[in-house]
C-alpha positions as CSV (number, residue, x, y, z in Angstrom):
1,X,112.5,24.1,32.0
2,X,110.7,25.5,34.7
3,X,107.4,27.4,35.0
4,X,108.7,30.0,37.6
5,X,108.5,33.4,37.4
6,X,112.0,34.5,37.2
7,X,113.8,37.0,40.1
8,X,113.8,40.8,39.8
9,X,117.2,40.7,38.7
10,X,116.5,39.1,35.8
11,X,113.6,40.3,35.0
12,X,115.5,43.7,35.0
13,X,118.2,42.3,32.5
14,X,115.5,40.9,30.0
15,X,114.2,44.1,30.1
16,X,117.5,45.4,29.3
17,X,118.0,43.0,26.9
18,X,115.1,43.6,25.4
19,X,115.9,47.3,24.6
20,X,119.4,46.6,23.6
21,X,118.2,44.2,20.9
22,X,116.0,46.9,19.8
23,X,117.0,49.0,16.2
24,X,116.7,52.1,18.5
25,X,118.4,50.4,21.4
26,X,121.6,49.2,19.6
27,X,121.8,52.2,17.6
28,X,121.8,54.0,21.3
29,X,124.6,51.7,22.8
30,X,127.0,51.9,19.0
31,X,126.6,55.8,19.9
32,X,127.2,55.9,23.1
33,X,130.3,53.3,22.6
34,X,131.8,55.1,19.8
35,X,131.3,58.6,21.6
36,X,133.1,56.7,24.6
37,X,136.2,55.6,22.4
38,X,136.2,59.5,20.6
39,X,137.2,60.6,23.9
40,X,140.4,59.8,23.3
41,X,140.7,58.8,27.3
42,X,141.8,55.7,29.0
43,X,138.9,56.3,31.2
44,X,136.4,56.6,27.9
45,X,138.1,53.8,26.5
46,X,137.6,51.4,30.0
47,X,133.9,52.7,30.4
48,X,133.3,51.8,26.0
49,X,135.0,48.1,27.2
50,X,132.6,47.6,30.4
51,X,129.9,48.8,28.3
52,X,130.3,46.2,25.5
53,X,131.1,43.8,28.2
54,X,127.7,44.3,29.8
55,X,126.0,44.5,26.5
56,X,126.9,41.1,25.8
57,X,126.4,39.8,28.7
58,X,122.4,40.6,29.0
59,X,122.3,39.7,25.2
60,X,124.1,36.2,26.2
61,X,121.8,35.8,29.2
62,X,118.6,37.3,27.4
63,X,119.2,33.9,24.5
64,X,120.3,31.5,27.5
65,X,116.4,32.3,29.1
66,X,114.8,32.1,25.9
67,X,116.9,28.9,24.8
68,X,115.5,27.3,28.5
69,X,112.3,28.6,28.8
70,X,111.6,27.3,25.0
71,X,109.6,30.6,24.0
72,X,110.7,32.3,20.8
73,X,110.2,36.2,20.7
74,X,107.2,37.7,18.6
75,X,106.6,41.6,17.9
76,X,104.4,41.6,21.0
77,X,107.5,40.8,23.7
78,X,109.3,43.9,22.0
């Protein structure tokens, strides 16, 4: 555990994170991801799989920080 201030880049994906663990955040992303796949494309299809990809990867990171720094999230960090 550390008392640093973490980088920009992570900063940005918390804030990411943050909005994707949101209602209206992962009810943004399951729309945008099934619109993606309704495309009917390989493209739409690839671009709905990096999505989800990155989706759980800033979730993933987002519950590493919070597992490290030791803080548990209250209405006031959303």
């Amino acid at each position: 555990m550390t008392d640093a201030s973490p980088s920009r880049f992570l900063r940005i994906v918390l804030r990411v994170d943050s909005f994707a663990s949101s209602s209206a955040g992962t009810i943004t992303l399951i729309g945008v991801l099934l619109a993606l796949v309704f495309t009917h494309t390989v493209a739409g299809v690839v671009a709905a799989t990096v999505l989800f990809a990155a989706w759980v990867a800033v979730g993933w990171t987002g519950l590493r920080h919070q597992r490290l720094s030791g803080r548990n999230r209250t209405a006031e960090d959303r």
